[in-house]
PDB file of N, H, CA, C and O in Angstrom:
ATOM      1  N   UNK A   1     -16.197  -4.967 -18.500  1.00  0.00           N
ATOM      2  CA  UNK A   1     -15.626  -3.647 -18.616  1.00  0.00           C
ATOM      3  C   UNK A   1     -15.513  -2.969 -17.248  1.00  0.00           C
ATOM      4  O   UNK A   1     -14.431  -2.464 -16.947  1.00  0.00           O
ATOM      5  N   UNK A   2     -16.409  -2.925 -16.505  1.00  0.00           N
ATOM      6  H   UNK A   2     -17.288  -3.335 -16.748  1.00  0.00           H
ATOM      7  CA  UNK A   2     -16.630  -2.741 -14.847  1.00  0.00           C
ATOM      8  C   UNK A   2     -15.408  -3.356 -14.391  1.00  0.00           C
ATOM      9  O   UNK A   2     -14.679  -2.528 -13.846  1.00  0.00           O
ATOM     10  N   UNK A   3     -14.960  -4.455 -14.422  1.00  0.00           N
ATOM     11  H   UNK A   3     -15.552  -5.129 -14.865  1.00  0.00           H
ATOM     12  CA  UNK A   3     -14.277  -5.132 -13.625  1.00  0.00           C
ATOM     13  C   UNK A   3     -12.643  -4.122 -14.227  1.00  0.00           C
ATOM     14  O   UNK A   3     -11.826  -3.899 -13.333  1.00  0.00           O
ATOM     15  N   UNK A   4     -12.439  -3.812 -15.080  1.00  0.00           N
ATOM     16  H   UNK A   4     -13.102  -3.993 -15.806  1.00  0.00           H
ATOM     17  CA  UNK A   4     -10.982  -3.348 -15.371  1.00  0.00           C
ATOM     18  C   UNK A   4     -11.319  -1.483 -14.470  1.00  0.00           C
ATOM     19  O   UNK A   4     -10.240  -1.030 -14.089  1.00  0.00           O
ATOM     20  N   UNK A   5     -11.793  -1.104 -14.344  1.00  0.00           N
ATOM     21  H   UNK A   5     -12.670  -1.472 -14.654  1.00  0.00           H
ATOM     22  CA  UNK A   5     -12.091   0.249 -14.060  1.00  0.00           C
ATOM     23  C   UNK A   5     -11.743  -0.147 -12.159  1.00  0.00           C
ATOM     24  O   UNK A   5     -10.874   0.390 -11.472  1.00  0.00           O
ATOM     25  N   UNK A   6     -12.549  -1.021 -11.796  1.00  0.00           N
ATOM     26  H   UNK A   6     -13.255  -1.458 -12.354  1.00  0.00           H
ATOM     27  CA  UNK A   6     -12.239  -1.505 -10.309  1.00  0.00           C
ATOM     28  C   UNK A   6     -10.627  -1.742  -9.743  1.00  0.00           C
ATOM     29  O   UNK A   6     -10.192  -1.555  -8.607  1.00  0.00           O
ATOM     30  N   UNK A   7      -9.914  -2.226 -10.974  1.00  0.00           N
ATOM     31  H   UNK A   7     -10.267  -2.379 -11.896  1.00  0.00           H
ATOM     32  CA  UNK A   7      -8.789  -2.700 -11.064  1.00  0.00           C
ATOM     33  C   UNK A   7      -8.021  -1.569 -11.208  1.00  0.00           C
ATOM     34  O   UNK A   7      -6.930  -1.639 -10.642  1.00  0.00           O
ATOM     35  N   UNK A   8      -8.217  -0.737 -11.685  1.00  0.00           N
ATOM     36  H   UNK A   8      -9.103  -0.680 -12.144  1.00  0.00           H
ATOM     37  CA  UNK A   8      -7.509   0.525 -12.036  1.00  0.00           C
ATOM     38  C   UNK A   8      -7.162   0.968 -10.728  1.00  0.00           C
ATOM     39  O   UNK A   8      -6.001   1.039 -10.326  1.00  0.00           O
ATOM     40  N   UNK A   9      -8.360   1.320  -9.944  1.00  0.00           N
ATOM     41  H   UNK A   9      -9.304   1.262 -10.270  1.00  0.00           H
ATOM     42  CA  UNK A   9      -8.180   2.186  -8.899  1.00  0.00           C
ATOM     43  C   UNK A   9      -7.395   1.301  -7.650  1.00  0.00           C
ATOM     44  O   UNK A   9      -6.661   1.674  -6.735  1.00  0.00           O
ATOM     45  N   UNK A  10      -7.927  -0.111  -8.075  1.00  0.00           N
ATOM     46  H   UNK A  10      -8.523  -0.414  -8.819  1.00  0.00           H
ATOM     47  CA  UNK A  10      -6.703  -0.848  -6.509  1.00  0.00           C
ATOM     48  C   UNK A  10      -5.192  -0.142  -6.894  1.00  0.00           C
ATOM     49  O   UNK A  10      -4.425   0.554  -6.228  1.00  0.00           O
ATOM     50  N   UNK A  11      -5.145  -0.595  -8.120  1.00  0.00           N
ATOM     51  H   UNK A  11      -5.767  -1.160  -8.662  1.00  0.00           H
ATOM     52  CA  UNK A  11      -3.426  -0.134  -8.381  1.00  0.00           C
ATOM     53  C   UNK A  11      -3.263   1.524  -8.284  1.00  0.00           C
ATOM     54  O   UNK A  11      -2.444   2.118  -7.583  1.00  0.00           O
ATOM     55  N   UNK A  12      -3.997   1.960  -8.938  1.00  0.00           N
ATOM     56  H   UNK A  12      -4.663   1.477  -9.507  1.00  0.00           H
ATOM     57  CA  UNK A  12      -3.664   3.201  -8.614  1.00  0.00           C
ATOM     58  C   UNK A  12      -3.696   4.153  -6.933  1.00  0.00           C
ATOM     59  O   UNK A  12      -3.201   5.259  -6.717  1.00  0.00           O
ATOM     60  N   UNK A  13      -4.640   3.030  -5.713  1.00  0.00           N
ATOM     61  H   UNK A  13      -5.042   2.131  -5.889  1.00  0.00           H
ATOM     62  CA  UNK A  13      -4.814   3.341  -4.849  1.00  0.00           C
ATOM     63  C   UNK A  13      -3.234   2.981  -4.177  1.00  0.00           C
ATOM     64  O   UNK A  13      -2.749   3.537  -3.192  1.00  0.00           O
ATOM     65  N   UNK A  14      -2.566   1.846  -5.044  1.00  0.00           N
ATOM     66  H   UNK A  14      -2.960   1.395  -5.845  1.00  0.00           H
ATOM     67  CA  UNK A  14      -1.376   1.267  -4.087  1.00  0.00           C
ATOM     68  C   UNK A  14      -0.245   1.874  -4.600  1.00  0.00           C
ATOM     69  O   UNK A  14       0.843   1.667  -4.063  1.00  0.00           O
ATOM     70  N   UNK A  15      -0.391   2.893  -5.965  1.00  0.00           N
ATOM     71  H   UNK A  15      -1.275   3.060  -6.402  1.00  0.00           H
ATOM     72  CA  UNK A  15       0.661   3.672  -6.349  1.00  0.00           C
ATOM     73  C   UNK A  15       0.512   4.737  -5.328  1.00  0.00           C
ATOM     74  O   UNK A  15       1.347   4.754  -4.424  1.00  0.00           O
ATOM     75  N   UNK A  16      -0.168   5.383  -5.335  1.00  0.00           N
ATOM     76  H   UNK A  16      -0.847   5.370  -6.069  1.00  0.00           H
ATOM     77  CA  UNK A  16      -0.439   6.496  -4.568  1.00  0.00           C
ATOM     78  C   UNK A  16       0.601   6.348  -3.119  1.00  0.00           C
ATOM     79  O   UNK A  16       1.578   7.002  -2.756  1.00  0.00           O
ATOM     80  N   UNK A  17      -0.088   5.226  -2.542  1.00  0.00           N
ATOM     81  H   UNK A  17      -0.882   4.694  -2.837  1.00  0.00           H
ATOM     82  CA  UNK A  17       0.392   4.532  -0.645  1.00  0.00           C
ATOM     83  C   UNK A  17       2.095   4.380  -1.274  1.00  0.00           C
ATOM     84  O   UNK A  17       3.025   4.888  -0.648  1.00  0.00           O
ATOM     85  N   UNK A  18       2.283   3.722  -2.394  1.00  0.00           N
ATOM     86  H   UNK A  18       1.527   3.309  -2.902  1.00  0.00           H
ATOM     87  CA  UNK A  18       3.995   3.770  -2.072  1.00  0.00           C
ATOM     88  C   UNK A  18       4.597   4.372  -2.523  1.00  0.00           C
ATOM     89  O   UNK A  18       5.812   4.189  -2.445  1.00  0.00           O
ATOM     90  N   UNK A  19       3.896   5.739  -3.461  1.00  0.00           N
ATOM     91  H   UNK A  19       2.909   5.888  -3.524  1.00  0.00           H
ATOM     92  CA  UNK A  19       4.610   7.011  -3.536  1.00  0.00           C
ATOM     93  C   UNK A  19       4.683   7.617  -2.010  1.00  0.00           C
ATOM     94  O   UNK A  19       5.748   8.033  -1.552  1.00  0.00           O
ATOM     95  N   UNK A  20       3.571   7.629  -1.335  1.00  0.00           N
ATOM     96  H   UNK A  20       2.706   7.292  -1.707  1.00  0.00           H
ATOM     97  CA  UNK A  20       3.977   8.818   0.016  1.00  0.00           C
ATOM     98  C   UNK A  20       4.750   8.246   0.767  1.00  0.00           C
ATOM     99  O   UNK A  20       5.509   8.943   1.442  1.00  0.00           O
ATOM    100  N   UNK A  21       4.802   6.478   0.905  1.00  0.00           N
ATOM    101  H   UNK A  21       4.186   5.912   0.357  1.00  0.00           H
ATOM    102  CA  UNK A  21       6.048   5.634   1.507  1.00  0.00           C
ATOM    103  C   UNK A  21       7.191   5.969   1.834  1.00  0.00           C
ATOM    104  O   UNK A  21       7.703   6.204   2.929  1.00  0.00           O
ATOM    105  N   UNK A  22       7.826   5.984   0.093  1.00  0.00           N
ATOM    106  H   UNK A  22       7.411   5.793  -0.796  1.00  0.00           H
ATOM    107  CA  UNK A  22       8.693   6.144  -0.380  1.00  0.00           C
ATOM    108  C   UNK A  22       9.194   7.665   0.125  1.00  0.00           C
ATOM    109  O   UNK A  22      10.302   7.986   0.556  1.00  0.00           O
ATOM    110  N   UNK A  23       8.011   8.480  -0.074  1.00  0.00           N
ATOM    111  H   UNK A  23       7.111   8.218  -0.424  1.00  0.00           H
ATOM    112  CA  UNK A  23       8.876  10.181   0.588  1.00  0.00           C
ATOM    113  C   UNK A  23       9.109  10.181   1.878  1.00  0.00           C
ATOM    114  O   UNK A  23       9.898  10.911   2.476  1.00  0.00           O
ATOM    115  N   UNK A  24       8.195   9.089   2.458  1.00  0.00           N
ATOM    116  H   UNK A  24       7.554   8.496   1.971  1.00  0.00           H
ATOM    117  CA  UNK A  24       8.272   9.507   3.789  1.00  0.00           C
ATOM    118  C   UNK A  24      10.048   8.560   4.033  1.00  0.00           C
ATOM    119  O   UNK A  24      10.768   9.120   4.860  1.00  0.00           O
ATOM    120  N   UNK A  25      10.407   7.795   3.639  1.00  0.00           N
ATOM    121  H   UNK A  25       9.823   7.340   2.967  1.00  0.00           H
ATOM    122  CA  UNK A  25      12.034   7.407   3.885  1.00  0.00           C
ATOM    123  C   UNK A  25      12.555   8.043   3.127  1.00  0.00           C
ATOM    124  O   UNK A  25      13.672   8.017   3.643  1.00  0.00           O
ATOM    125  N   UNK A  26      12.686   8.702   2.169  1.00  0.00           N
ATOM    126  H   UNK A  26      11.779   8.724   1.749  1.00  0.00           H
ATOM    127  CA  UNK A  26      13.939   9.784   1.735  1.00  0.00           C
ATOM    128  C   UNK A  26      13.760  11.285   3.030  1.00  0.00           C
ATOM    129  O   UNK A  26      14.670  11.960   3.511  1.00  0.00           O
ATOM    130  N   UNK A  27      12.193  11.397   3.283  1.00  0.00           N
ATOM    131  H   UNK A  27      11.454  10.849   2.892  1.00  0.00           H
ATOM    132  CA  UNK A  27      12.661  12.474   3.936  1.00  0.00           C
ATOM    133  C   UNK A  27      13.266  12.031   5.879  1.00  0.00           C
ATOM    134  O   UNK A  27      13.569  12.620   6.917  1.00  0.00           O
ATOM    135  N   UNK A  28      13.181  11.118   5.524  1.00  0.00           N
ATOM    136  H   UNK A  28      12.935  10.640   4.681  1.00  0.00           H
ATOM    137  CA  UNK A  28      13.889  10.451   6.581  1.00  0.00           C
ATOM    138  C   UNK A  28      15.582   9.791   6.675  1.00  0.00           C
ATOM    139  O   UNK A  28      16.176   9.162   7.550  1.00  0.00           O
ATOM    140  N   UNK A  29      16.004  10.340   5.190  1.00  0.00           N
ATOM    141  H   UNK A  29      15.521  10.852   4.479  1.00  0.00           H
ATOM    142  CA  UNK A  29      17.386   9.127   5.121  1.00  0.00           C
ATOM    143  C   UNK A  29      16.999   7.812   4.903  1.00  0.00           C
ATOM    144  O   UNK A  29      17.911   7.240   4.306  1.00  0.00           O
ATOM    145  N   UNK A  30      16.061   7.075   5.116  1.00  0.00           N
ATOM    146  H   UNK A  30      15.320   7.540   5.601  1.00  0.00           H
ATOM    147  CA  UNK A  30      16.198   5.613   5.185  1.00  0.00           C
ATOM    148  C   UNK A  30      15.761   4.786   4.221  1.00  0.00           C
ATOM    149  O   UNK A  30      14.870   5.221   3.491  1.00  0.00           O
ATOM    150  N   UNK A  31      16.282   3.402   3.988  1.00  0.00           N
ATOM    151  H   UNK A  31      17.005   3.049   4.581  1.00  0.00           H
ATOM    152  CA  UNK A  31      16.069   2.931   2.401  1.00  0.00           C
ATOM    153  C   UNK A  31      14.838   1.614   2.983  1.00  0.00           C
ATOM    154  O   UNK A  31      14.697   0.698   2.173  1.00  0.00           O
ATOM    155  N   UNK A  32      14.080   1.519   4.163  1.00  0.00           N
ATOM    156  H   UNK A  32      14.195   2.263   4.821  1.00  0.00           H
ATOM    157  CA  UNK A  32      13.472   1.041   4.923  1.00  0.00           C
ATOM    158  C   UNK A  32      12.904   1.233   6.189  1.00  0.00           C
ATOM    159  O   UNK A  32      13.398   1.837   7.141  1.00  0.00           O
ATOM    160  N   UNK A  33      11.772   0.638   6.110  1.00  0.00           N
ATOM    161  H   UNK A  33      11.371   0.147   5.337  1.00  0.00           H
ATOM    162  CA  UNK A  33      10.634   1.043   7.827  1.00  0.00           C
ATOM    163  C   UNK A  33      11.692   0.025   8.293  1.00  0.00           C
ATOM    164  O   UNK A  33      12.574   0.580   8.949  1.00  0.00           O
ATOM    165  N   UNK A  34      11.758  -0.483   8.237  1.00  0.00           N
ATOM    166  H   UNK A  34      11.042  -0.934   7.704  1.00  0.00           H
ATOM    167  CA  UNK A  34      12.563  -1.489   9.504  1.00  0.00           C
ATOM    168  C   UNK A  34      13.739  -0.603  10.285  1.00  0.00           C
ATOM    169  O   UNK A  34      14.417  -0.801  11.293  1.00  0.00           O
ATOM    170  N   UNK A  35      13.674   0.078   9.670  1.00  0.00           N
ATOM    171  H   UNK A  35      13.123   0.239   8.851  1.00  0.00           H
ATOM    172  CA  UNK A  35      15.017   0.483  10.546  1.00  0.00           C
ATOM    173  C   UNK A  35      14.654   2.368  11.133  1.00  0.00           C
ATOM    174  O   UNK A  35      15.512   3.230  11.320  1.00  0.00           O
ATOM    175  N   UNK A  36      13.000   2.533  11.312  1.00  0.00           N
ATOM    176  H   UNK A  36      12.303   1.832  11.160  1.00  0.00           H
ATOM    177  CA  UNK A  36      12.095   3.451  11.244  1.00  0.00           C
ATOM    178  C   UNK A  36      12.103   3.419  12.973  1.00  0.00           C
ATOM    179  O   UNK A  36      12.288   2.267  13.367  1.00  0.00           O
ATOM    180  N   UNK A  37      11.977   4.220  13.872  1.00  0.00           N
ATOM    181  H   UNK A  37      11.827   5.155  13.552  1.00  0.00           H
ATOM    182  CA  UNK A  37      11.089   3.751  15.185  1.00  0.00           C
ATOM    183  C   UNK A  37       9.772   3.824  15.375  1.00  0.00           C
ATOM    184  O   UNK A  37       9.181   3.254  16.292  1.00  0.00           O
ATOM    185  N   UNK A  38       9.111   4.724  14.280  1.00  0.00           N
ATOM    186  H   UNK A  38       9.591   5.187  13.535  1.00  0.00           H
ATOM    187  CA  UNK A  38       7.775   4.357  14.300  1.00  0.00           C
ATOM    188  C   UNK A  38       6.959   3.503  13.578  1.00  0.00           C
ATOM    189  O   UNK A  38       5.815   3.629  13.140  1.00  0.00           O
ATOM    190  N   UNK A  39       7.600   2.798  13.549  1.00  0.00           N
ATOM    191  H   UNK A  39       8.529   2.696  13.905  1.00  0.00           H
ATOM    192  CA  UNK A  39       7.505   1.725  12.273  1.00  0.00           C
ATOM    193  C   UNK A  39       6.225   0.679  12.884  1.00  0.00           C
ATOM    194  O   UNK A  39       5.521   0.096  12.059  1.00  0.00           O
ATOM    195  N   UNK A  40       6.080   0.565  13.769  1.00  0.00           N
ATOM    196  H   UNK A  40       6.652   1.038  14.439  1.00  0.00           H
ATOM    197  CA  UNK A  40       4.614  -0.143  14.514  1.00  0.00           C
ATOM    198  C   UNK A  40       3.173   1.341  14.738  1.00  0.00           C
ATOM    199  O   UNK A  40       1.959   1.147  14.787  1.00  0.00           O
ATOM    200  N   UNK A  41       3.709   2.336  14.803  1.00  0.00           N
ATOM    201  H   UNK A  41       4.695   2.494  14.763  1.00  0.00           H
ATOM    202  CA  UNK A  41       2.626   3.164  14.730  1.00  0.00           C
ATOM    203  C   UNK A  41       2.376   4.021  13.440  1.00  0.00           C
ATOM    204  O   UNK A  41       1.511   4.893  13.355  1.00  0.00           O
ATOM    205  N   UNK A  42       3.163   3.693  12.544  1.00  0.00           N
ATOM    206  H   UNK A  42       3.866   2.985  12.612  1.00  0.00           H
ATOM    207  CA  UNK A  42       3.062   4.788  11.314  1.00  0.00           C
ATOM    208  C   UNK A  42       2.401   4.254  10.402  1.00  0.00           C
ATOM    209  O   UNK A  42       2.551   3.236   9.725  1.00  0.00           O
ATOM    210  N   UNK A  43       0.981   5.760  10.499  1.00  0.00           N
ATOM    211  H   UNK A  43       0.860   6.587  11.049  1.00  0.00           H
ATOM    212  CA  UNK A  43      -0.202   5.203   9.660  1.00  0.00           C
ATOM    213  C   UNK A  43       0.286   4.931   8.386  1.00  0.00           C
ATOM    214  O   UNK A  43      -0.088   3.910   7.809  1.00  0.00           O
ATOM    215  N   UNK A  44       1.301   5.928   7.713  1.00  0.00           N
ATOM    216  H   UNK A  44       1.605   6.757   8.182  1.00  0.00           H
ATOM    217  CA  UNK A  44       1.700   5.980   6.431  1.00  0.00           C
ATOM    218  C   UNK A  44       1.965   4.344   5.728  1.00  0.00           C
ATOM    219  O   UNK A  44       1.535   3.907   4.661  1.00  0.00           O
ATOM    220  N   UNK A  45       2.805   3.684   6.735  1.00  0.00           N
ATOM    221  H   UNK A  45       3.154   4.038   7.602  1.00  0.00           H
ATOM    222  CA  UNK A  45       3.107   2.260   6.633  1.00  0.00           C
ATOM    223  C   UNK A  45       1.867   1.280   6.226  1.00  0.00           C
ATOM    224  O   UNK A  45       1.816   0.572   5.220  1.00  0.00           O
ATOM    225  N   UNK A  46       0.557   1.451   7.582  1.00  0.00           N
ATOM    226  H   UNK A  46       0.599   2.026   8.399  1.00  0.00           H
ATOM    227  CA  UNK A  46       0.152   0.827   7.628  1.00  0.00           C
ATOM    228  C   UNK A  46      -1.122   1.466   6.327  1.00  0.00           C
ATOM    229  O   UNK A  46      -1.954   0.629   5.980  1.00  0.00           O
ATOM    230  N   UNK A  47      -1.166   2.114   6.032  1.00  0.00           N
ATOM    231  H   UNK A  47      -0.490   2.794   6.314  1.00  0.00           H
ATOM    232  CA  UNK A  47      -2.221   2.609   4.373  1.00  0.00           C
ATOM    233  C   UNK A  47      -1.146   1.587   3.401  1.00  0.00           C
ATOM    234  O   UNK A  47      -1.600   0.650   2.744  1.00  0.00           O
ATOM    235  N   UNK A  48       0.269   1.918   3.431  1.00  0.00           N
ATOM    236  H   UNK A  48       0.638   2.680   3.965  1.00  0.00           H
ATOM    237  CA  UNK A  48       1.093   0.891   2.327  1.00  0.00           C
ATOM    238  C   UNK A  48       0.185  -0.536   2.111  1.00  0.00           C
ATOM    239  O   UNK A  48      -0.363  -0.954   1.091  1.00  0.00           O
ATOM    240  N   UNK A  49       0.252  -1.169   3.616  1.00  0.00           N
ATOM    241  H   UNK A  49       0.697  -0.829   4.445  1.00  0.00           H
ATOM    242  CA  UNK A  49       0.469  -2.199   3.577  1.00  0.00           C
ATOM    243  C   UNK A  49      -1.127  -2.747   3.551  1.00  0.00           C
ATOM    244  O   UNK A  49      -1.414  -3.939   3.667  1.00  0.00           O
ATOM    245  N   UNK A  50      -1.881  -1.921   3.418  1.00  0.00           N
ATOM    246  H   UNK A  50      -1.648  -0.953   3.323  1.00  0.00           H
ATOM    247  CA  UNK A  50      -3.428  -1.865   3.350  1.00  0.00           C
ATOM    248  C   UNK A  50      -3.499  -2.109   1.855  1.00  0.00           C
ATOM    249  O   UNK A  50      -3.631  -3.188   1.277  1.00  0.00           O
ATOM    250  N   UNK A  51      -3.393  -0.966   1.375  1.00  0.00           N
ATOM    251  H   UNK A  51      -3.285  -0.089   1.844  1.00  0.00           H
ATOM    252  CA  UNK A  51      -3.809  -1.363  -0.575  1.00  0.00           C
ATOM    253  C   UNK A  51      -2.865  -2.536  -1.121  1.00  0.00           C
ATOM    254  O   UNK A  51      -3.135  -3.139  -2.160  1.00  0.00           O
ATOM    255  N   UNK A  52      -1.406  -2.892  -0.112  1.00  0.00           N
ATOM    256  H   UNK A  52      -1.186  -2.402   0.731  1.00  0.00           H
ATOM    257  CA  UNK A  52      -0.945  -3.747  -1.042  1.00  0.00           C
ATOM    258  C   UNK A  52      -1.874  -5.144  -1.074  1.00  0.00           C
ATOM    259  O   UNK A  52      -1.943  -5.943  -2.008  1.00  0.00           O
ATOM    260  N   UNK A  53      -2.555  -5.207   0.195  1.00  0.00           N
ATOM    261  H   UNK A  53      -2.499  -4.558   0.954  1.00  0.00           H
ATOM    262  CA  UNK A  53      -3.790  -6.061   0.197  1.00  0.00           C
ATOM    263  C   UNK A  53      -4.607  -5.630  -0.830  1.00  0.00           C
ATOM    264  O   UNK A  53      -4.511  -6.004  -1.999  1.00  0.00           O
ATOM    265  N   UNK A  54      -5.334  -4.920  -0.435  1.00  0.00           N
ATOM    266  H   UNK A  54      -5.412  -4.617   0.515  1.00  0.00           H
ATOM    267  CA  UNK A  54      -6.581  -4.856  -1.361  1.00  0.00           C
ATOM    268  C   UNK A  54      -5.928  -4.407  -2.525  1.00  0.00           C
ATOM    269  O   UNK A  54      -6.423  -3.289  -2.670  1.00  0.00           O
ATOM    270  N   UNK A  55      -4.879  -4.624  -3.732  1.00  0.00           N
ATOM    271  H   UNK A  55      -4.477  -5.532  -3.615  1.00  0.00           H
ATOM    272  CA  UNK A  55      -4.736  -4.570  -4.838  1.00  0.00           C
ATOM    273  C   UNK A  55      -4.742  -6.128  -4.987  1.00  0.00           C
ATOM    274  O   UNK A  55      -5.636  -6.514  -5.740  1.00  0.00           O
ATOM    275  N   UNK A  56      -4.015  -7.051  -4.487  1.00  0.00           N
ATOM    276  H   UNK A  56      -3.289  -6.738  -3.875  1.00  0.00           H
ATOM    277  CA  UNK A  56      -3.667  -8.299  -4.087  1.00  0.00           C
ATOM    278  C   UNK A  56      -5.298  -8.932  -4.608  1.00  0.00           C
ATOM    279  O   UNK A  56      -5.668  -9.589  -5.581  1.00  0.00           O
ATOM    280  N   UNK A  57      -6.055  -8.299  -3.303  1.00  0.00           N
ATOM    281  H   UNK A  57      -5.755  -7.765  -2.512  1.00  0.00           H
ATOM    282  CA  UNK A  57      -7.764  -9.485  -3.088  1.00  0.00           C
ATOM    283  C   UNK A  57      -8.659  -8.607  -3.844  1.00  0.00           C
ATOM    284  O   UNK A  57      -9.824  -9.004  -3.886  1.00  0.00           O
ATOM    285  N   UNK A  58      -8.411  -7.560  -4.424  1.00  0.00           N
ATOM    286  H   UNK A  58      -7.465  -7.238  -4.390  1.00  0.00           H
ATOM    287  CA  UNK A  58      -9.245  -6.842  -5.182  1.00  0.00           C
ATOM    288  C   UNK A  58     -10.524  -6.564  -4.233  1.00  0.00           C
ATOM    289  O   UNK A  58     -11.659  -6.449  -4.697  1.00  0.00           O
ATOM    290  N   UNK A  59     -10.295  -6.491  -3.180  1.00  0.00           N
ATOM    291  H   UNK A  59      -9.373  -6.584  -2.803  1.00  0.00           H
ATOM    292  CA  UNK A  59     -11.162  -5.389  -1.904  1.00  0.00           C
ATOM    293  C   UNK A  59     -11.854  -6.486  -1.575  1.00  0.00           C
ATOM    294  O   UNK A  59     -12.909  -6.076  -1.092  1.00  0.00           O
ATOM    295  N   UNK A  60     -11.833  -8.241  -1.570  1.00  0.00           N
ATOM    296  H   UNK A  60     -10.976  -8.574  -1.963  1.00  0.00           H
ATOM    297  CA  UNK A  60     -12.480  -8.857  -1.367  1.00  0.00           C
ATOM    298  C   UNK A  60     -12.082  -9.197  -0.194  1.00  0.00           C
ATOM    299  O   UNK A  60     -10.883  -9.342   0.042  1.00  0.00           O
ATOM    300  N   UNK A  61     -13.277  -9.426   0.972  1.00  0.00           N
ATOM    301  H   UNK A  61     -14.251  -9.309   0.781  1.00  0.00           H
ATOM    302  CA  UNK A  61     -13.289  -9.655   2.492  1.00  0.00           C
ATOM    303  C   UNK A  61     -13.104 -10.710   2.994  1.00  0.00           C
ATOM    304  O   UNK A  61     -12.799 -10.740   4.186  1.00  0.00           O
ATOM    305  N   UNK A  62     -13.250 -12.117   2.120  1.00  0.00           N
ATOM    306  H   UNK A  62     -13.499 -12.093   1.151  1.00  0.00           H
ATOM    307  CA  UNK A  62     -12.979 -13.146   2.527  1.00  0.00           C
ATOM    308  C   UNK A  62     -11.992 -13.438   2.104  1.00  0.00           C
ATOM    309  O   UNK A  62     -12.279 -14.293   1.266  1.00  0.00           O
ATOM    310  N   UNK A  63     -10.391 -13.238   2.106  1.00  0.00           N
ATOM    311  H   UNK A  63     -10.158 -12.544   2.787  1.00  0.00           H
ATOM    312  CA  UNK A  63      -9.516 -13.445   1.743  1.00  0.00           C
ATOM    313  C   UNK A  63      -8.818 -14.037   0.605  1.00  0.00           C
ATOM    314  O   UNK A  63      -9.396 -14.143  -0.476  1.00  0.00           O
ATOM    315  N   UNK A  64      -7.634 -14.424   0.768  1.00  0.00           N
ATOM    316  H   UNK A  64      -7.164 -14.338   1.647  1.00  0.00           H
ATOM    317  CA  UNK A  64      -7.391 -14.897  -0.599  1.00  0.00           C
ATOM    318  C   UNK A  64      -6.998 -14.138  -1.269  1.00  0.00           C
ATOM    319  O   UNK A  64      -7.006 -13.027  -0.738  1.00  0.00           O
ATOM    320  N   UNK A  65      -6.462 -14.158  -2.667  1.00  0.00           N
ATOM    321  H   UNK A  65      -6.455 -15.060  -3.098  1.00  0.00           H
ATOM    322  CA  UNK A  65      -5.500 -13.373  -3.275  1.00  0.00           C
ATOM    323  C   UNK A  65      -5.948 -13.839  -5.153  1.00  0.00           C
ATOM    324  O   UNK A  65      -6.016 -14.998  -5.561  1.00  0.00           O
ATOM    325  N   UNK A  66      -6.187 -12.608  -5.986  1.00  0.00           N
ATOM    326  H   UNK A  66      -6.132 -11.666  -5.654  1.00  0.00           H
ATOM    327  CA  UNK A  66      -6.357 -12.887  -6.983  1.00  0.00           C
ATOM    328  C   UNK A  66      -4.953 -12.709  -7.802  1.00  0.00           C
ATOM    329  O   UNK A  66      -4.473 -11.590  -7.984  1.00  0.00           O
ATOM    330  N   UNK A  67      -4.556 -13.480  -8.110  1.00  0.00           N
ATOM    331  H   UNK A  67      -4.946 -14.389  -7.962  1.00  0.00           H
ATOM    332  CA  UNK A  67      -2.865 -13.268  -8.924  1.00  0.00           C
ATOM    333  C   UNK A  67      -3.679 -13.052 -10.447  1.00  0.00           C
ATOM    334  O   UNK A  67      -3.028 -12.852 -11.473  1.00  0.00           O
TER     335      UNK A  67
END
């Protein structure tokens, strides 16, 4: 039962990161960071691309990926 409650919050931690993503390119015009110039320093990006990990490994440190 523990283990689904843990699970909740990865996803809900990675909804969160690609809701503010997502505002941060509409309030930018753009349908992508790639085409961003701060796209190597923008924390916003790099929180995205953080939980899409840890939803992925379920916060686990030794890598790997639970599908």
């Amino acid at each position: 039962m523990e283990e689904a409650v843990i699970l909740d919050n990865f996803e809900k931690n990675l909804q969160q990161n690609k809701e503010k993503l997502e505002n941060c390119q509409r309030t930018k015009n753009l349908t992508s960071c790639y085409n961003c110039p701060e796209i190597f320093t923008c924390q916003t990006r790099k929180n995205y691309v953080d939980a899409v990990y840890n939803s992925m490994s379920k916060g686990k440190n030794e890598g790997g990926f639970d599908f």
